[in-house]
C-alpha positions in Angstrom: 11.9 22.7 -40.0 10.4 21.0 -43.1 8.8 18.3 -41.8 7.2 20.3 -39.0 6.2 23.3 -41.7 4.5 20.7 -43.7 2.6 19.2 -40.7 1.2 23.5 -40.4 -0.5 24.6 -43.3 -1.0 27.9 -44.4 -4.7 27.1 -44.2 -4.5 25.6 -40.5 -2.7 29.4 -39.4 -5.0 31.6 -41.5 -7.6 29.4 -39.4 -6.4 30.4 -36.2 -5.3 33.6 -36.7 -8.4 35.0 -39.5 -11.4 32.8 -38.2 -14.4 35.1 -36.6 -15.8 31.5 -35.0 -14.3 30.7 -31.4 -14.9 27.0 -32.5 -13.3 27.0 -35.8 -10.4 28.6 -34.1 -10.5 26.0 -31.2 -10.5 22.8 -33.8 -7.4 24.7 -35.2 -5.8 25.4 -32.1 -5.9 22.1 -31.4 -4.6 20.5 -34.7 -1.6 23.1 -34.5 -0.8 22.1 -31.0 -1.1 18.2 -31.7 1.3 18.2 -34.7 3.4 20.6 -32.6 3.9 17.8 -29.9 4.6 15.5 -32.1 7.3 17.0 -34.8 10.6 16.2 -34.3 11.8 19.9 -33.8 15.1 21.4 -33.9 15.8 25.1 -32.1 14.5 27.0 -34.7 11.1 25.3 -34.7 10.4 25.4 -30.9 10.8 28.7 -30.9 8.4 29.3 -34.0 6.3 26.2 -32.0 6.4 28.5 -28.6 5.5 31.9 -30.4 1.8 30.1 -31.8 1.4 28.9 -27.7 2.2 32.2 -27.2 -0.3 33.6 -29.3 -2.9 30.8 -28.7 -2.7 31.5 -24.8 -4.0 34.9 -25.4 -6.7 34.5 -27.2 -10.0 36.1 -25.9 -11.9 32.3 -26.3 -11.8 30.3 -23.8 -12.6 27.4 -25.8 -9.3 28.2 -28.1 -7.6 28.5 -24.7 -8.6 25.1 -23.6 -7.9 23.2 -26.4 -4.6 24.5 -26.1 -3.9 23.8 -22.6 -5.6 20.0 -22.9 -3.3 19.2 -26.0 -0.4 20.4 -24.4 -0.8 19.7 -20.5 2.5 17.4 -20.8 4.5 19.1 -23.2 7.2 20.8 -22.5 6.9 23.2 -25.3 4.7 25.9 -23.0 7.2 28.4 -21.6 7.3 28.7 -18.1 6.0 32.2 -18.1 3.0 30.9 -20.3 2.2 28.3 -18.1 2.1 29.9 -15.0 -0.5 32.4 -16.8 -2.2 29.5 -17.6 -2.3 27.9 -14.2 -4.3 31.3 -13.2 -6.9 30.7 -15.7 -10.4 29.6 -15.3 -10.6 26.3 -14.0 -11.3 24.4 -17.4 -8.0 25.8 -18.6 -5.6 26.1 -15.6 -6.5 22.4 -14.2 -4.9 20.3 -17.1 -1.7 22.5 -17.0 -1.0 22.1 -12.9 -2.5 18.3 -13.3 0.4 17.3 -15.8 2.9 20.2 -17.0 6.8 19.4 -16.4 7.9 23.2 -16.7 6.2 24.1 -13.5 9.2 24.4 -10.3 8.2 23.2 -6.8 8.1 26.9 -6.2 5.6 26.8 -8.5 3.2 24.3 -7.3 4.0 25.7 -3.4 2.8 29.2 -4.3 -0.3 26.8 -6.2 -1.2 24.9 -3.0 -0.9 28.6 -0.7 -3.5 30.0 -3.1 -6.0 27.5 -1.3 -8.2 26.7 -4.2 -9.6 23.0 -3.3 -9.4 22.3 -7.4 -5.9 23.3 -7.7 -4.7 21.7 -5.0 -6.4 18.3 -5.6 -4.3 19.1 -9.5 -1.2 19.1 -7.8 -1.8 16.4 -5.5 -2.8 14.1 -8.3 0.4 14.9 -10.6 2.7 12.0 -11.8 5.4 12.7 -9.4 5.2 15.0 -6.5 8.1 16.1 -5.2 9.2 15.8 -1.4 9.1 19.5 -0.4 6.0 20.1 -2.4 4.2 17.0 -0.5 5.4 18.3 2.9 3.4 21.9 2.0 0.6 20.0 1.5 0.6 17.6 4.1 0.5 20.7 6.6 -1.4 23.2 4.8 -3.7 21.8 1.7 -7.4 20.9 2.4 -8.6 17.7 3.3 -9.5 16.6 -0.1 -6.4 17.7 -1.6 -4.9 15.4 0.6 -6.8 12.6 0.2 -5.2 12.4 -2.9 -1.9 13.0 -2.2 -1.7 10.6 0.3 -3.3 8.3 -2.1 -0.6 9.2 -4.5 1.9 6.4 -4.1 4.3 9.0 -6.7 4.2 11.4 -4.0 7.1 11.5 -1.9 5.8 11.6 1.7 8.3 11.9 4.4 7.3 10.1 7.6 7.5 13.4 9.4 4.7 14.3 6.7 2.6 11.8 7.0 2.2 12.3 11.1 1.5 15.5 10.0 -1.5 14.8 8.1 -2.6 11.8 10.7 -2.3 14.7 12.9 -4.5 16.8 10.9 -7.3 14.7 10.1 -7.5 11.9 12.9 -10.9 12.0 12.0 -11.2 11.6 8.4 -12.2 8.2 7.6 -11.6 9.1 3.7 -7.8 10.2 4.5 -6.8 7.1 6.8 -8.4 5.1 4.4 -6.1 6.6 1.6 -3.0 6.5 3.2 -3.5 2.7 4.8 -2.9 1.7 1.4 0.0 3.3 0.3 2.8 0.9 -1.1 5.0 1.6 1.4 4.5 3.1 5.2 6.3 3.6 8.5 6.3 1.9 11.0 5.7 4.7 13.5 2.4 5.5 10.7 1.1 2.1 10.3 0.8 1.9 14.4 -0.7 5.4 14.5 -3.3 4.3 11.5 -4.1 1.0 13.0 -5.8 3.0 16.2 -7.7 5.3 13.7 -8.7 2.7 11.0 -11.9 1.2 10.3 -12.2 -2.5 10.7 -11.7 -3.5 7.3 -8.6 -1.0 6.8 -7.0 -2.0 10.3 -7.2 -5.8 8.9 -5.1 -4.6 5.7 -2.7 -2.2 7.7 -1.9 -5.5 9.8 -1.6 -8.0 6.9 0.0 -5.9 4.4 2.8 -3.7 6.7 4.4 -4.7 9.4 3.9 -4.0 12.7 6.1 -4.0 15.6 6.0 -7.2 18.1 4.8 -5.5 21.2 1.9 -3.4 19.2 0.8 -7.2 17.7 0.7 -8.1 21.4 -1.2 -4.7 22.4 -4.0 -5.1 19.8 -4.4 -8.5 20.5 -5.5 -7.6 23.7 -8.4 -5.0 22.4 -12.0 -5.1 23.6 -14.0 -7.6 21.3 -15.9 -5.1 19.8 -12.3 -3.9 18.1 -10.7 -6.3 15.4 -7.6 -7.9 17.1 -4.4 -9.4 15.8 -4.3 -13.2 15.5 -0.6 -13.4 16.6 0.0 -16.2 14.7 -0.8 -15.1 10.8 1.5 -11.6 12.6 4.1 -14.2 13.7 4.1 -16.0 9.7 4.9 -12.3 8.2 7.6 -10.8 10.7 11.0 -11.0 9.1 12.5 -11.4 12.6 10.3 -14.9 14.1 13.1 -15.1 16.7 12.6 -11.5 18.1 8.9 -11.6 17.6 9.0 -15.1 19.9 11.0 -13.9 22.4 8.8 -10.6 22.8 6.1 -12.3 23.2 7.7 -14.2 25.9 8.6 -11.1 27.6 4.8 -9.6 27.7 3.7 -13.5 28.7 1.9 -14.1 25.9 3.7 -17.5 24.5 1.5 -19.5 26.3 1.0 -23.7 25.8 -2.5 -22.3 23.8 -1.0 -19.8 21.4 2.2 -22.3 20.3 -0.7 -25.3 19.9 -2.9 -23.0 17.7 0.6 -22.4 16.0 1.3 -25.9 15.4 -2.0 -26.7 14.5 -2.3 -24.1 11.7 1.5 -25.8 10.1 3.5 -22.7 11.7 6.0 -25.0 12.7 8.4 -22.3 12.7 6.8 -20.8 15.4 6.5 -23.6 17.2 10.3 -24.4 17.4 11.2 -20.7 18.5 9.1 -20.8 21.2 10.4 -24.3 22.5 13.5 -22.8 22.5 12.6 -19.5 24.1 10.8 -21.1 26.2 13.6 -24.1 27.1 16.3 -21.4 26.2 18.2 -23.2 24.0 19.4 -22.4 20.3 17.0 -22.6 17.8 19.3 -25.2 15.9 18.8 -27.5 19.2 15.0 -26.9 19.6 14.7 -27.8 15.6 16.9 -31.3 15.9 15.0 -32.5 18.8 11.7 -31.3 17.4 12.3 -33.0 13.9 15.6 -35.3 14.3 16.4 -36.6 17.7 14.0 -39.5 17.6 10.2 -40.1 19.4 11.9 -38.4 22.7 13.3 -35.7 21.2 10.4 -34.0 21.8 9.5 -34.5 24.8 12.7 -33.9 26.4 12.8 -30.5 24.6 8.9 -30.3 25.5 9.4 -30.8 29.1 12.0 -28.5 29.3 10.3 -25.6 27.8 7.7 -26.3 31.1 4.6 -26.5 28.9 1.7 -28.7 30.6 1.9 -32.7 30.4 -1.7 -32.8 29.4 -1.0 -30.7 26.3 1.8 -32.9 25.1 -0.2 -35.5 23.6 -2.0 -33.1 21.8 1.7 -31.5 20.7 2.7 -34.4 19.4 0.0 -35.3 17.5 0.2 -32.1 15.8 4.2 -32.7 15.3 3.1 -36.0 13.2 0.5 -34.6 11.3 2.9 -32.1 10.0 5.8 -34.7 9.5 3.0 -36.6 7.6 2.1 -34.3 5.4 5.6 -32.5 5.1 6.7 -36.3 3.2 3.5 -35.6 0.7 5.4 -33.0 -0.9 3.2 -30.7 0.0 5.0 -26.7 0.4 5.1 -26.5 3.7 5.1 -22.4 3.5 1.6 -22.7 1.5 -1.4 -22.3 2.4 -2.5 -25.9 1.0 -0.7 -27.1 3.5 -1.5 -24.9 6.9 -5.0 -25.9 5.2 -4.5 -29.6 4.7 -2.8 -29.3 8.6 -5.7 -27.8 10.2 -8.0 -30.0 8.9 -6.4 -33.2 9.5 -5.0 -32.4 13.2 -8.4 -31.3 14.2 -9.7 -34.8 12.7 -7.9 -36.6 15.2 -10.1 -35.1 18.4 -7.0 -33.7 19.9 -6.9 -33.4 24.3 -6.3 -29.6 23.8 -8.7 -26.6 25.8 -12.7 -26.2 24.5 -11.5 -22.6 23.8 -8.4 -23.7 21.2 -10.8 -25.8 19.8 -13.5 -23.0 18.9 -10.6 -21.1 17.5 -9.3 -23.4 15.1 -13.0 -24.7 14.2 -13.5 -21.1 13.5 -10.3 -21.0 11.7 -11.4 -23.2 9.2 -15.1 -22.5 9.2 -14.0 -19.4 7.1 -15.4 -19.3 3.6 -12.1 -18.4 2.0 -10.4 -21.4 4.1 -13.4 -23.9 3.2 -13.2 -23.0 -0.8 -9.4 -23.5 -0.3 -10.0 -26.5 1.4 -12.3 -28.0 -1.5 -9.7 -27.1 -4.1 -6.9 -28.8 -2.4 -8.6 -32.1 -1.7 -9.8 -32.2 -5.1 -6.5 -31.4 -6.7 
């Protein structure tokens, strides 16, 4: 108790207790309740600590009130009875304490959220962990700021069964989609139900930055133009399953001669072997030796026998010694340096492939970010 006695002076107390002036008061109240929070106090002194909190909590000044409750909003010093006076203060007072106190219970904060003031709940929502039963009261009962925020909140813990609950709720909301498309961490089931609601610009991170399942990659690559699509192969370089993704996109017809030379000419090599060998049904291991190791018929045997078109195979193999080519550079074949370097250099070589391949990979690397890319490489 010294050290913490010698931190409150005898002045700083007749201050609070004597001084006529709510600001006086308010400069004290805030001293006391700094070098409160930070004395190293034993028993005795948080309970001397808690009786001043006490006393400053029922002071007729708001301001005194305030710069108790903004000193202390993370302490754990406040008794629980105090704070939940506190929390039913004016605004200025109560919306540090719900924001940031660790005293309060989820019982608490539920009875907080049920009181329905938009301020209060957008506190709660914003606090530095919110709890899983807390986060499921407000996902089906706060207002649609509030939840903004939580969803926003990657230290809320959102249960998927939550989170269709607030897509539910506010289908509508381009402010809560937004928010919740950019979570850390999302469903599955979510990230396919967000993807239908999004804006353009969200839908493209929801289907770089999460992944979606094979057959919805398919689906959306389908859409009208006037919705953004899936390019099926930058969905086919993320899935952590290529294998599966190929042979789904066998089953739906969709691992055409077209999409597997896009593939090849964009470096996703990868791709390109699994669906040889989904389309030649073979082992991958097989596809992969006579792609890269079998000699210059290896691939066409394993070409012909996936059924792909003769015409094309000129252009296939082309493509296949580009990336050999540029594979003995050095060059990471997982980077984009490389799928850049590809690109560039297969469509260099006029390859016999379809006008409308062609417009797709000239569009490929007529994008700004892939021309700046482009520039650095080549003058690496």
């Amino acid at each position: 108790m010294t050290a913490y006695r010698a931190r409150l002076t005898e002045l700083d107390i007749r201050r609070l207790v004597q001084a006529a002036d709510e600001d006086e008061r308010a400069e004290a109240a805030h001293k006391l309740c700094r070098s409160m929070e930070r004395a190293p106090l034993d028993e005795a002194g948080r309970v001397a600590a808690q009786k001043i909190i006490r006393l400053l909590a029922q002071d007729a000044a708001e301001l005194v009130r305030r710069a108790m409750a903004v000193t202390l909003k993370a302490s754990d010093l406040i008794p629980h009875d105090v704070a939940r006076r506190l929390a039913a203060d004016v605004d200025s007072i109560a919306l540090p304490i719900i924001g940031a106190s660790p005293v309060f219970t989820d019982g608490d904060l539920i009875e907080i959220v049920r009181a329905g003031s938009t301020l209060r709940q957008a506190a709660v929502a914003g606090r530095g962990r919110v709890s899983r039963d807390v986060a499921g009261v407000m996902a089906a009962e706060a207002n649609e700021q509030a939840v903004r925020i939580l969803v926003a909140n990657d230290n809320a813990d959102l249960s998927e069964q939550a989170l269709s609950v607030v897509v539910d709720r506010f289908p509508q909301s381009e402010e809560v989609v937004a928010a919740m498309a950019y979570r850390q961490a999302l469903p599955l089931h979510v990230t396919e139900r967000l993807i239908e609601l999004a804006s353009d610009a969200v839908r493209d991170h929801l289907i770089h930055a999460h992944a979606i399942a094979p057959e919805t990659a398919i689906r959306l690559a389908t859409f009208a133009r006037e919705r953004a699509t899936v390019d099926l192969i930058d969905q086919a370089s993320s899935t952590p399953d290529l294998g599966a993704f190929v042979a789904q996109l066998n089953a739906r017809k969709a691992l055409t001669p077209s999409l597997m030379l896009r593939a090849l000419a964009r470096g996703q090599m990868a791709m390109v072997e699994h669906g040889l060998a989904e389309l030649a049904n073979t082992p991958h291991s097989r596809a992969w030796l006579m792609v890269h190791d079998a000699g210059p018929l290896g691939l066409k045997a394993i070409y012909d026998r996936a059924g792909l078109p003769p015409r094309l195979f000129q252009a296939f193999r082309s493509g296949v010694d580009t990336w050999k080519a540029l594979s003995a550079e050095g060059i990471d074949t997982s980077g984009d340096v490389f799928r850049q370097r590809m690109l560039e250099r297969f469509l260099t070589q006029r390859p016999n492939a379809m006008r409308d391949d062609l417009v797709y990979l000239m569009e490929r690397l007529d994008q700004p970010a892939y021309r700046a890319q482009i520039a650095a490489a080549n003058a690496a």
